[in-house]
C-alpha positions in Angstrom: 140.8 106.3 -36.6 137.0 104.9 -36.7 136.1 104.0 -40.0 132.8 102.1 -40.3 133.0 99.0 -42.3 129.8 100.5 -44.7 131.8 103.3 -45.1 133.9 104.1 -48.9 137.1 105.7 -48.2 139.7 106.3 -51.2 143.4 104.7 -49.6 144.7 108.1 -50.7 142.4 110.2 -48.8 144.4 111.9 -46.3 142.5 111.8 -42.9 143.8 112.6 -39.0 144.4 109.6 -36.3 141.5 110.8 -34.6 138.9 111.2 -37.5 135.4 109.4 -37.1 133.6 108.2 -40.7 129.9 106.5 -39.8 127.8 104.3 -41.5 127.7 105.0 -45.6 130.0 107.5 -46.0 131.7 108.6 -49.0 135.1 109.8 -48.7 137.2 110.9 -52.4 140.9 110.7 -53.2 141.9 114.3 -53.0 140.6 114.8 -49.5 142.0 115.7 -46.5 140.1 115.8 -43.0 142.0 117.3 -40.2 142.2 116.1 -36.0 138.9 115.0 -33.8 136.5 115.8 -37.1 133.1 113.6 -37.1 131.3 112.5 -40.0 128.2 111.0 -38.8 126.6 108.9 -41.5 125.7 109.1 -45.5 128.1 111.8 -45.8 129.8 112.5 -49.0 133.5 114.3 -49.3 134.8 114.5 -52.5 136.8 116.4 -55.3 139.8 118.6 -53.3 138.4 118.9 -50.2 140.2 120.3 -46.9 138.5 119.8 -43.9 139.8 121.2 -40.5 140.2 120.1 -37.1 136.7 119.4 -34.7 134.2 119.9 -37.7 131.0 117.7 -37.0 129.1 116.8 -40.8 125.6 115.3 -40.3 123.6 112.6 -42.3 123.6 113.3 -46.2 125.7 116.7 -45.9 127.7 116.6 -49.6 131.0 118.7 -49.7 133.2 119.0 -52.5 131.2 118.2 -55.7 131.2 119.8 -58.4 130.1 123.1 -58.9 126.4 124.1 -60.7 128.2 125.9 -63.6 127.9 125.2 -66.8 131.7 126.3 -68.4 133.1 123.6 -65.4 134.8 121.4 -66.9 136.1 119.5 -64.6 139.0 121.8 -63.2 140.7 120.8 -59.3 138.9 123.5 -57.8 138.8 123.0 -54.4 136.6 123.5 -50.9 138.7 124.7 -47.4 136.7 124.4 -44.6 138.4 125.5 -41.4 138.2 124.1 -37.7 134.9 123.9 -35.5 132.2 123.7 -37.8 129.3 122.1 -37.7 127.1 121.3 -40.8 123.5 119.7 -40.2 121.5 117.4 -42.3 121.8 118.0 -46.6 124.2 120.7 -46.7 125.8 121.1 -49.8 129.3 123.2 -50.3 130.6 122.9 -53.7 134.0 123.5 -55.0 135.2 126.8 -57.0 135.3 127.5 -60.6 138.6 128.7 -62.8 136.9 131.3 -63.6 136.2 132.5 -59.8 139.5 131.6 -58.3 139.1 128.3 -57.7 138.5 127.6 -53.9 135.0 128.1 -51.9 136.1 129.0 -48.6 134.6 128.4 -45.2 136.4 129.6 -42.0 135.9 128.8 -38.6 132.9 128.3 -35.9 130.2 128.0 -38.0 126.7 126.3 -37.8 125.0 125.8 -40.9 121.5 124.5 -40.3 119.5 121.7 -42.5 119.5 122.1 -46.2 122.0 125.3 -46.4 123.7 125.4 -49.6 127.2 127.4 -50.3 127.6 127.6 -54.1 131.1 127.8 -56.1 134.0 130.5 -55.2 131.8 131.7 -52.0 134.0 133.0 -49.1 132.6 132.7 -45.8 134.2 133.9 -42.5 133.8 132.7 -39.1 131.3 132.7 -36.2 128.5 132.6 -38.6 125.1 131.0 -38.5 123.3 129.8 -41.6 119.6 129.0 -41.2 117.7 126.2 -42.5 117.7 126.2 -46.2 119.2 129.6 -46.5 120.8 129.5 -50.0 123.9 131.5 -51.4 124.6 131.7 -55.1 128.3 132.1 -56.5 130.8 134.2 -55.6 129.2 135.4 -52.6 131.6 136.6 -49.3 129.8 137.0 -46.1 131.7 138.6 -42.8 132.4 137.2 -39.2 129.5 137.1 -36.9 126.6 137.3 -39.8 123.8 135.6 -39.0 121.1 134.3 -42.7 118.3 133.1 -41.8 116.4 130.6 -42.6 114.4 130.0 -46.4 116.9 133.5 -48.0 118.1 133.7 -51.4 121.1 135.7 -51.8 122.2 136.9 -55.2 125.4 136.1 -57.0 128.5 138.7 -55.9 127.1 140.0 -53.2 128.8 140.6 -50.1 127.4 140.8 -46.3 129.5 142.2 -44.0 130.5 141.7 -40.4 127.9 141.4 -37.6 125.0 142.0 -40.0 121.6 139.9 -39.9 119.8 138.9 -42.4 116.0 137.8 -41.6 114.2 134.8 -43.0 112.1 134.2 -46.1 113.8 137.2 -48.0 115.7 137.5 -51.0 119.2 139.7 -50.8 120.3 141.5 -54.0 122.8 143.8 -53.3 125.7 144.2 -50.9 124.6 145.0 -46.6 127.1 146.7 -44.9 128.7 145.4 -41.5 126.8 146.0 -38.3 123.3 146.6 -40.4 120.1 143.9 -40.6 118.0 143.2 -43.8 114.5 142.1 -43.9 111.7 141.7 -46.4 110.2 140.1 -49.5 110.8 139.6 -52.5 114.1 142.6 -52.2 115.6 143.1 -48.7 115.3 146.4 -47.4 117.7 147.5 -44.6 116.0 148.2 -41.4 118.7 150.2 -39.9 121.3 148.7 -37.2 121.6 144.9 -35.8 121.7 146.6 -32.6 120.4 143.4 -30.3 123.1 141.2 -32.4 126.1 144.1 -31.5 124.9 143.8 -27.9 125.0 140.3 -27.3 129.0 140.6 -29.2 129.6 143.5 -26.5 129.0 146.7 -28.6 129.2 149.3 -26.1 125.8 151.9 -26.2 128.7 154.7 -27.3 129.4 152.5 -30.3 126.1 151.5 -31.1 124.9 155.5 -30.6 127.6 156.3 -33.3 127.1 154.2 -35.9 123.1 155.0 -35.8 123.8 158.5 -35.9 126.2 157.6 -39.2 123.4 155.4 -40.6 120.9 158.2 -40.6 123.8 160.4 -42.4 124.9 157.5 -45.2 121.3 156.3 -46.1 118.9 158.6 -44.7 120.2 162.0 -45.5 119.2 162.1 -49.1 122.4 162.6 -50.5 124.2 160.7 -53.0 126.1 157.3 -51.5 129.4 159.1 -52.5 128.3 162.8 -51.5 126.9 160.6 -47.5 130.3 158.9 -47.2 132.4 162.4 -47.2 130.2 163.7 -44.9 130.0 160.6 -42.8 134.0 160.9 -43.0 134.4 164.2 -41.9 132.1 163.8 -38.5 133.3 160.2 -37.6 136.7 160.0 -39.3 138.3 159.2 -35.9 135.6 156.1 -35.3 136.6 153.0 -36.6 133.3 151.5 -36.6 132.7 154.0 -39.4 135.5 153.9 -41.3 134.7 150.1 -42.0 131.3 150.8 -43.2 132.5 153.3 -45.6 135.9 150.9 -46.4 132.6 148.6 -47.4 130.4 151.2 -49.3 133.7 151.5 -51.2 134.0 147.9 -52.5 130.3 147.8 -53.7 129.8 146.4 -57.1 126.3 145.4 -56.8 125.3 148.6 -55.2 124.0 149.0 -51.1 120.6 147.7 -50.0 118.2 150.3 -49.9 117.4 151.6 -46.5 113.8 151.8 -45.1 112.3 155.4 -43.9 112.8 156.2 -39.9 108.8 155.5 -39.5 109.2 151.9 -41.1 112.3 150.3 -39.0 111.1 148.4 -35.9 112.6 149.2 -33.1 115.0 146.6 -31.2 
């Protein structure tokens, strides 16, 4: 273990052989940091912290405080972070509330850039990447393989789902289905498919072909969201691709993004 001598860590924090602390870190009593995990310098880990195996946390990157809700009162709500993640310069992770279950959650594989912020009881998967300064509200569960970019609000409760983009500078108010990309101002519109990000996971052309023709038929059609799906079901019931966007549409709380016309989405 390499602990450097500016470094503050609590005797009962609970860290791996192999764990690396730099210059002016902060490390709390009801952490633990798993195997090969770097902290690099002026990082701060507090409050009831798990941090996995091979994550690397850059200069002034705080994980664990509390979270920005005013009925905390000081509950052990906690932050998981799983293995492989690297977390640039100022991001901020806080820990859940009682009221939202209690744990923020971060899986595995993921790179989120300078100044991201992960509010209280968010739930993010794995192979995700988090542009700089993208900012997520409570609550919040994105999918593996989304990709925020960079300067985007999203709303409390909202969920993103898997393989989905959302572009930069936009605010996200309601819940984007897997495979689909949202763009725009001050409320993301969706823009149809993420077909470039479906190719570069290995989406065959038959795959991507379906699901375009379902998008057309679930937010294009004109029908009412519940009216789309059983029509969606009925032509694609035997596509699985399918089946997990309407498993999705299902969930919604917050209602779907609003899809643009045919003559507005950009091509990819």
């Amino acid at each position: 273990m390499q602990i450097h001598p500016t470094a503050i860590v609590h005797p009962k924090a609970n860290l791996a052989d192999d764990v690396e602390i730099g210059p002016f870190c902060l490390i709390g009593e009801h952490v633990t940091i798993g195997p090969g995990t770097r902290l690099v310098s002026h990082v701060t880990v507090d409050g009831w912290t798990e941090i996995g195996a091979r994550c690397v946390l850059h200069p002034f990157a705080s994980i664990g405080a509390p979270p920005q809700h005013l009925n905390y009162r000081g509950e052990p709500t906690k932050v998981v972070i799983g293995d492989d993640n690297i977390l640039r310069e100022y991001v901020t992770v806080n820990r859940g509330t009682a009221q939202g279950g209690g744990t923020t959650t971060i899986g595995s594989k993921n790179f989120l850039m300078a100044y991201v912020h992960v509010a209280h009881d968010c739930h993010l998967s794995s192979h995700l990447i988090l542009a700089n300064a993208a900012s997520l509200a409570g609550h919040i569960t994105i999918g593996d393989h989304a990709i925020i970019g960079g300067l985007t609000g999203i709303h409390q409760y909202v969920r993103i789902g898997s393989y989905s983009m959302v572009g930069g500078c936009c605010a996200l108010g309601q819940d984007l289905p897997p495979y689909m990309r949202a763009a725009g101002g001050y409320r993301a519109r969706m823009y149809g498919l993420n077909s470039v990000g479906l190719r570069r996971q290995g989406f065959s052309t038959d795959r991507i072909s379906v699901l375009k023709r379902a998008y057309d038929i679930l937010f294009r059609s004109g029908h009412r969201t519940a009216e789309a799906a059983k029509l969606a079901k009925v032509e694609f019931g035997d596509q699985p691709d399918v089946m997990t966007v309407l498993a999705f549409l299902e969930g919604t709380k917050r209602g779907i993004c609003r899809s643009v016309s045919k003559d507005q989405e950009d091509e990819e």
